[in-house]
C-alpha positions, 0 to 999 in steps of 0.5 A, spaced: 572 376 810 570 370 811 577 367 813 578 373 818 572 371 821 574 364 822 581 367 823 579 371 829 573 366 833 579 361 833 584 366 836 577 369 841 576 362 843 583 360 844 583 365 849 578 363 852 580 356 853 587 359 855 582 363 861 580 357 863 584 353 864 589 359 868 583 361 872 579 356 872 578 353 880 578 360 883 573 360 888 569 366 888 571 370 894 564 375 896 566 381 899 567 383 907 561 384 911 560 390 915 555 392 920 552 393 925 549 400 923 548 406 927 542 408 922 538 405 917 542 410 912 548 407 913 545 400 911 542 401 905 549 405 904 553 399 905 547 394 902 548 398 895 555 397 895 555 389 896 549 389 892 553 393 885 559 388 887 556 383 885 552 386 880 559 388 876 561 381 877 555 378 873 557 384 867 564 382 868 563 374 867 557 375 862 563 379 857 568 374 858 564 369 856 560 372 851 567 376 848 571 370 848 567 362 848 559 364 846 560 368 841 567 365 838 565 358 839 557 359 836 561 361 831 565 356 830 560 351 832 556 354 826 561 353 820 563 346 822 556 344 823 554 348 815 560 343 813 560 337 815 551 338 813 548 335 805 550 339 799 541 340 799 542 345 806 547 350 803 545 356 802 538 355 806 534 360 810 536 358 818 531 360 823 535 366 825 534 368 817 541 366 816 544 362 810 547 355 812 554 356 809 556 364 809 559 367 813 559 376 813 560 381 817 553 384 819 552 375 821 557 375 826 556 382 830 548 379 829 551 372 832 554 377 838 547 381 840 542 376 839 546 370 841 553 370 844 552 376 848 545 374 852 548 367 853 553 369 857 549 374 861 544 367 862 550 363 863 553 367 868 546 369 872 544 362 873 552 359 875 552 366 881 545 363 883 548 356 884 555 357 886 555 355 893 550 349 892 556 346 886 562 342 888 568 347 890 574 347 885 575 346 876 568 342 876 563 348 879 563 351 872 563 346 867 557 343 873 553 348 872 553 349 864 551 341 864 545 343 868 543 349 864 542 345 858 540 339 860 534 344 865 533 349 860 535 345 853 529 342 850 525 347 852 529 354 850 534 352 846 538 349 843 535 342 843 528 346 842 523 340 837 520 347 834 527 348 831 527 347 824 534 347 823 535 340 825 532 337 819 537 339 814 543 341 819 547 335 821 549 330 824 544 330 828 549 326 833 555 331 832 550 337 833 548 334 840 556 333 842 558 341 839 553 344 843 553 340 850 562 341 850 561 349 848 555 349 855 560 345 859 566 350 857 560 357 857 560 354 864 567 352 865 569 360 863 563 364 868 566 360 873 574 361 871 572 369 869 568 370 876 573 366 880 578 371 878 574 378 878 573 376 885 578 376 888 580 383 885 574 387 885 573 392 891 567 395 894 564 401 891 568 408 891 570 413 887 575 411 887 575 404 884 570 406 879 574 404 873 573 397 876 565 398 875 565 399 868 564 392 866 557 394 868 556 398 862 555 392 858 548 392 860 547 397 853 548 390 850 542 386 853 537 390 857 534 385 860 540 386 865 539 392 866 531 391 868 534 385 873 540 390 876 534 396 878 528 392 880 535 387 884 536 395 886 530 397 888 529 390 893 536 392 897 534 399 898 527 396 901 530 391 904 537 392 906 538 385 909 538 381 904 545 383 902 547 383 909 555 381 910 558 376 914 555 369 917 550 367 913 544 362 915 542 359 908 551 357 908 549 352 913 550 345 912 542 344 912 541 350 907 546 347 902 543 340 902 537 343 901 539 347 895 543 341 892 537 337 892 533 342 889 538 342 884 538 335 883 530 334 883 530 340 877 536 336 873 531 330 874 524 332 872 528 335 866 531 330 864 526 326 861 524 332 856 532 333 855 533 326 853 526 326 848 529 333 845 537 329 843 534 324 841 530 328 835 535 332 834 539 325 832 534 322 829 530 327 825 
C-alpha cells in the first residue's frame, strides 16, 4: 500500500507539474460586461451570473490544486522529511496525530480533507483577490504563493514556532526549502488552472451547467460554502459590485495603490517570517 501511495503522489504531482508548465502564463480572462439594465431585476439577474462565474472559477482552481500539487506534493514533502529525519522521530506522534514514518490509507484521504483540499481552496482565493496587482505572465502565480507563505507562514503555517513538529523532524534547512517550492508551485498551478478555465467557462445557463460542477467541491471544505452564499447575498444587495466592463479600481492609481499594499503586507510580515525560518533551522 505504501508503495501505491507513493506510486501515485508522484504520478498526481507530475501532472501538475505538466499543468504548469503547459498552462502556465495564461491570463485569466473575466467575463464580458453587460449593461446597462432596464430594471433592477435584470441587474441582479446579470450580477449573479458574473458572480458564480467567478465563484466556479475558484472551485475549479482550488481542485486542481488541491488533486494535483497540495495533496500529492504534502504527501511527498512528508516522506522525505520522516526520511532524511533521526532514527529517535520514527514512529513519533506528529501534531496532526500521525506517526513520523508510516504512510496508510485513512492518513492520505486525512491529508486531502484536512491539509491539501483547504490549501488549495486558500491558495487559490488570495491569488483571484491579488491577480491584477501581480506582473502578467508565468511569474503571477509563483509571486502570489512566495507572499502567501511569507504573509501568513510564521503565523498560520507552515513555519507556526508553536509547532513541535520541528524539533524532531529534520532538517531543519531541508524543511524550509521543501515548503517555500510546494507554495511557489501551489501558486504556480492556481495561476496555471484559472488561467486556463477562464478562458473556457462561459456565463451561466442551463446550458452550460456541467461546466459549473466544480462548484460542488465545496462538500469538501464548508467554509467555501459560507463565503459563496454571504459573497452571494452581498450581490443581490449590491448588484454594482459585480458590474462588467471598465473598471475604476483597473486604473493605473488603483493598481499602484494595491501593489504597495502588497509590498507594505510582505514587508511588516517579513520580519516574523524571517525569526519563524530561523527556528525552524536552528531548533
Amino acid at each position: 500500500m505504501t508503495i501505491a501511495i507513493i506510486a501515485g503522489s508522484v504520478l498526481l504531482f507530475l501532472a501538475g507539474m505538466w499543468l504548469i508548465v503547459r498552462w502556465g502564463g495564461m491570463a485569466i480572462k473575466p467575463p464580458a460586461g453587460g449593461g446597462p439594465y432596464r430594471d433592477g431585476r435584470a441587474a441582479r439577474a446579470a450580477a449573479m451570473r458574473r458572480y458564480f462565474w467567478w465563484a466556479d472559477l475558484w472551485c475549479f482552481a482550488a481542485l486542481i490544486t488541491g488533486l494535483l500539487m497540495t495533496w500529492p506534493g504534502g504527501r511527498l514533502l512528508m516522506r522525505i522529511l520522516a526520511a532524511t529525519s533521526p532514527d529517535s522521530a520514527q514512529g513519533r506522534l506528529t501534531e496532526a496525530q500521525a506517526n513520523v514514518g508510516f504512510i496508510t490509507l485513512d492518513g492520505t484521504l486525512a491529508l486531502l480533507l484536512f491539509g491539501g483540499m483547504p490549501t488549495a481552496f486558500v491558495a487559490s482565493l488570495i491569488y483571484l483577490t491579488i491577480h491584477r496587482l501581480l506582473p502578467h505572465g508565468r511569474l503571477s502565480g509563483p509571486l502570489a504563493g512566495l507572499l502567501g507563505i511569507v504573509v501568513f507562514g510564521a503565523g498560520v503555517e507552515p513555519f507556526r514556532t508553536s509547532n513541535v513538529d520541528f524539533t524532531f523532524i529534520g532538517p531543519g534547512w531541508l524543511s524550509v526549502l521543501l515548503f517555500i517550492l510546494l507554495a511557489v508551485l501551489t501558486g504556480a498551478i492556481v495561476a496555471a488552472a484559472a488561467g486556463w478555465y477562464s478562458q473556457r467557462l462561459p456565463l451561466f445557463t442551463r446550458r452550460t451547467v456541467p461546466a459549473y460542477l466544480p462548484l460542488l467541491t465545496i462538500i469538501v471544505f464548508p467554509p467555501a460554502a459560507v463565503l459563496i452564499l454571504l459573497g452571494a447575498l452581498l450581490v443581490l444587495a449590491w448588484p454594482g459590485v459585480m458590474a462588467g466592463g471598465r473598471n475604476r479600481m483597473l486604473s493605473p492609481r488603483y493598481l499602484w495603490a494595491g501593489r504597495a499594499f502588497l509590498a507594505l503586507a510582505a514587508l511588516l510580515a517579513l520580519p516574523a517570517f524571517v525569526a519563524a525560518v530561523s527556528f525552524v533551522i536552528t531548533v
